[in-house]
C-alpha angles and dihedrals in degrees: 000000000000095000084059094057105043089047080051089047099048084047094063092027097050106022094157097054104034084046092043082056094049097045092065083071087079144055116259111185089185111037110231123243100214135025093214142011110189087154078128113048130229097023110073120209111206126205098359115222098354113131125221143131134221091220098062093046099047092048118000098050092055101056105082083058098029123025100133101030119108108265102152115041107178111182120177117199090176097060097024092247133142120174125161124211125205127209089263096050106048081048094063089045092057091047095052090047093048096052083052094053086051093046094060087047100265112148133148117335099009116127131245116203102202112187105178153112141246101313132119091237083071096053081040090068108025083060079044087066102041090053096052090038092254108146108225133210123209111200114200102251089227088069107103130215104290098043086051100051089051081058100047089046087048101050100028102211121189088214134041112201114199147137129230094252157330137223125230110186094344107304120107125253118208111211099164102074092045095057089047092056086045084054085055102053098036119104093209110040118184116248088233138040114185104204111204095207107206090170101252114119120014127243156180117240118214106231115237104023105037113086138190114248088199096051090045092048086048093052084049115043115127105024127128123217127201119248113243107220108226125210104249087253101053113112121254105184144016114212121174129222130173127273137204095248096056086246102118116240125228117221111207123211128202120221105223108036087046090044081056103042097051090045095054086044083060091071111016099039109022087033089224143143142209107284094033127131117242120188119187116186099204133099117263080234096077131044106266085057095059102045100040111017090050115009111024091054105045092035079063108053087256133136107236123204120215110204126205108194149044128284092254111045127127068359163333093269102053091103093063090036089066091041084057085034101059092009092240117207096198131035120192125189160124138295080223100056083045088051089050086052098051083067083070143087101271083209085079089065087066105039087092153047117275105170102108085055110104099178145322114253106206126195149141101074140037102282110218118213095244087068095036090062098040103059090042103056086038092062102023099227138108114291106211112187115188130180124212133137139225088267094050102052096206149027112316097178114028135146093234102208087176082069096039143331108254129161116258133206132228112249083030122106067197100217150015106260123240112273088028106103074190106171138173106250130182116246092222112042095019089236126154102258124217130241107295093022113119119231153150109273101233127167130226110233146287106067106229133240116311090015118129113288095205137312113289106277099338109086087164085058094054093047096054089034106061109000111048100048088080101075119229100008143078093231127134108247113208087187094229122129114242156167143186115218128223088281093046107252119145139233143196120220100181137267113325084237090052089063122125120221098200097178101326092324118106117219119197101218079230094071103044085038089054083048097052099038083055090071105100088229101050119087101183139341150179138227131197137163116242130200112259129179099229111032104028101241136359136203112250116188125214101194125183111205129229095229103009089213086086087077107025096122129048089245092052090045095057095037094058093041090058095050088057097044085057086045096052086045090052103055102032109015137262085281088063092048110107121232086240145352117213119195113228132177094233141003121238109258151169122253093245081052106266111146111231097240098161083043089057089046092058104051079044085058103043084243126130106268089221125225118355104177094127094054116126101206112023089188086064090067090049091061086056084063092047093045101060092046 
């Protein structure tokens, strides 16, 4: 290990010189003048003055090499549809929707509001952007009415690009009319709306500001449309997370150090090379879509597949039919969509050919060890999990294979990643904890490359945000719970807001749900910390069974309930084991996969569990309530 953490070492220690390496990855049209500019802490400037655009180096710069080699692979399970898309191709569809972009007055800063799903015509124009200078923002098709309007008003586009609907699992979604009644409710509506009609859900267009994307497309084909070189600080996107205040934050995003630091994670995370396969299982609405389902790829000289579906239908081996199918080098995931899984016959994870399969990359949540081990022994290949966050942009903790080969451990997102000073830091004095200490993961600035420059529009709120909880001290909080053990290898606990005070002994929810999930009959399960009048607050457990005849009857519940408590009281002690565990059919979720913890404390508690307008299944919350009858 010790090659991953000088070349760590050399990327906080030597910044000018390691970034001024990295940087060569990438075209620069202007050559910048400085690596980094941190005259203003705690926002950092990277690559001062140089000139470049996401756009050219994710499609442009490979066509001499790769014009007629796969670079975009869409499959839909949900409307039976395959199509491939080669470097030249997905070349003449950014233009035309750049041209169209251009056509209705869009240029360089001006805002572009995508509310789609999984469908090319959304890469199409969020590499359309990127090529004029426009920043786009990619709202999550799951966010309903209200929570797009607060967008739209936030980000003011001139333009609003959408289709009429999606499918997930085979039902329609409609987006259209949400994003009617949103135009209705925003202060600041866009002139123009381009409807790309897949013939979905039917609507109404308003006549004289709806637009069709295919007769557009149609007026533009073949138009070519210059590239606008960016300063290496301009923003290029705009992408919301939550915020405490229930104010959305909008992450910004600069244009030259992210263009850098996706192109590096290529090689030395994902352990990849120009002509690979890459095949990211998230949404374009959230982070991990656009880094690695869009930008990260393509930046690299790699084939990316979009995926429309779930990971069981038609069933629970599609996944690994598409890695056979268009023999994928790098899967990256969810411990969700591996929970899901587990649900399944583990006979499914054998029925195809996975040589071409390096490893599985896993991220968005806290991977217990349970899951970890399961789908590694199931397919026999290298489990990377990897933490980062929306405001990172990329990953924060990773083994990076593409540095050097080092064992990894199950539970572990294994290292800070080169560029992240992360560090363990007390709550209360703001020190630099040792190994086993608990503390909150905070990083040193400055942010590296492809981090997030500053909240849309609001520096001040970037600055009281992330960077004043930690006393004493200027350090990004990411407000998780974590620790580094004796070798070095890294955990996360949960959100330091997610942590459970049982009688004066904080919990992190990580460490009872990986119990628990230990146990061979639980699928899944969630812990939260409930008020409680004498000890301040205790664990209760939510738990979904692999096979719920294991507690049909009242016996067989409380049977099961106390192994597991003994279970619970083995591994971590009587202080970890949760007042009670309910078995429910399913846990409350987003729809990217994010269980509703503050949703479940609040039914605990007899409060009102707030807006739900991102939940997958309503009818989950509802079991909560059951449960506790």
């Amino acid at each position: 290990m010790q090659k991953t953490r000088d070349f760590h070492y050399r990327s906080v220690h030597d910044r000018d010189a390691f970034w001024r390496e990295e940087a060569g990855r990438i075209h620069w049209e202007t050559p910048f003048e400085s690596v980094l500019d941190f005259s203003r802490p705690p926002f950092a400037k990277w690559f001062t003055g140089g000139r470049t655009n996401l756009c050219y180096n994710a499609v442009d710069r490979w066509l001499p090499t790769q014009a007629d080699a796969p670079a975009l692979i869409w499959v839909s399970t949900e409307v039976d549809r395959e199509r491939v898309y080669t470097r030249q191709d997905v070349f003449e569809e950014v233009n035309a929707a750049a041209a169209m972009l251009k056509e209705l007055g869009v240029g360089r800063g001006d805002r572009v509001l995508l509310y789609m799903p999984m469908v090319p015509e959304a890469v199409f124009t969020m590499l359309a952007c990127a090529r004029i200078g426009a920043v786009h923002s990619v709202v999550f098709g799951g966010f309903a009415s209200v929570n797009l309007a607060q967008r739209i008003d936030d980000a003011a586009p001139k333009v609003v690009v959408c289709t009429d609907g999606g499918s997930r699992a085979g039902k329609v979604v409609p987006y259209k009319p949400l994003l009617d009644r949103a135009l209705a409710l925003a202060k600041t509506p866009p002139a123009s709306v381009v409807v790309f009609d897949r013939g979905l859900a039917p609507f109404e267009p308003v006549a004289g500001r709806d637009l069709d994307y295919a007769t557009l497309r149609e007026r533009h084909r073949g138009a070519r449309v210059p590239v606008e070189w960016l300063e290496s600080s301009e923003p290029s996107y705009i992408l919301y997370t939550s915020g405490t205040t229930g104010r959305p934050k909008g992450v910004q995003r600069d244009t030259g150090g992210y263009a850098v630091a996706l192109a590096s994670s290529m090689e030395y995370i994902f352990n990849g090379k120009a002509g690979d396969t890459f095949f990211c299982t998230s949404d374009i609405g959230w982070v991990v879509g656009h880094s690695y389902i869009v930008y990260g790829p393509l930046i690299g000289g790699q084939a990316t597949v979009l995926y429309e579906g779930t990971p069981v239908r038609p069933d629970g081996a599609i996944l690994w039919k598409l890695v056979e199918q268009f023999e994928v080098n790098t899967l990256f995931s969810a411990p969700t969509a591996v929970r899901v899984l587990k649900r399944q016959d583990p006979a499914l994870l054998k029925q195809h050919d996975l040589s071409s399969l390096r490893a599985v990359y896993l991220a968005g949540e806290p991977l217990d060890e349970p899951t970890a081990q399961w789908i590694s022994s199931g397919l026999g290949k290298p489990i990377i999990d990897n933490y980062w966050q929306t405001e990172s942009g990329w990953p924060i903790l990773s083994a990076q294979p593409g540095v050097e080969q080092v064992p990894t451990r199950y539970g572990s997102p294994s290292f800070p990643v080169y560029g992240f000073d992360a560090r363990i830091v007390s709550e209360s004095t703001g020190e630099d904890l040792g190994p086993g200490q608990k503390g909150v993961v905070a990083i040193v600035p400055p942010l590296p490359p492809g981090a997030m420059s500053t909240i849309w529009g609001d520096d001040e709120r970037f600055v009281q945000t992330y960077f004043t909880s930690i006393p004493g001290r200027q350090v990004y909080s990411t407000f998780d719970w974590g620790l580094v053990d004796d070798d070095g290898y890294w955990f996360i606990l949960g959100r330091t807001d997610d942590v459970i005070n049982v009688a004066g002994h904080r919990l992190g929810t990580r460490e009872i749900e990986e119990s628990v999930n230990s146990h061979a009959l639980i699928a899944e399960c969630a812990v939260v910390g409930v008020a409680d009048a004498l000890k301040g607050q205790v664990a209760m457990a939510f738990a979904v069974l692999k096979n719920p005849a294991g507690a049909e009857t009242p016996e067989g519940a409380k049977q099961l309930e106390g192994d597991i408590m003994r279970l619970v009281e083995d591994q971590l002690g009587a202080v970890a084991r949760p007042a009670r565990i309910r078995f429910v059919g399913a846990l409350p979720k987003t729809r990217s996969g994010k269980v509703l913890r503050r949703a479940i404390v609040a039914v605990c508690e007899g409060r009102d569990p707030g807006d739900l307008t991102t939940i997958e299944d309503p009818t989950a919350l509802e079991q909560i309530k059951e449960s506790l009858q």
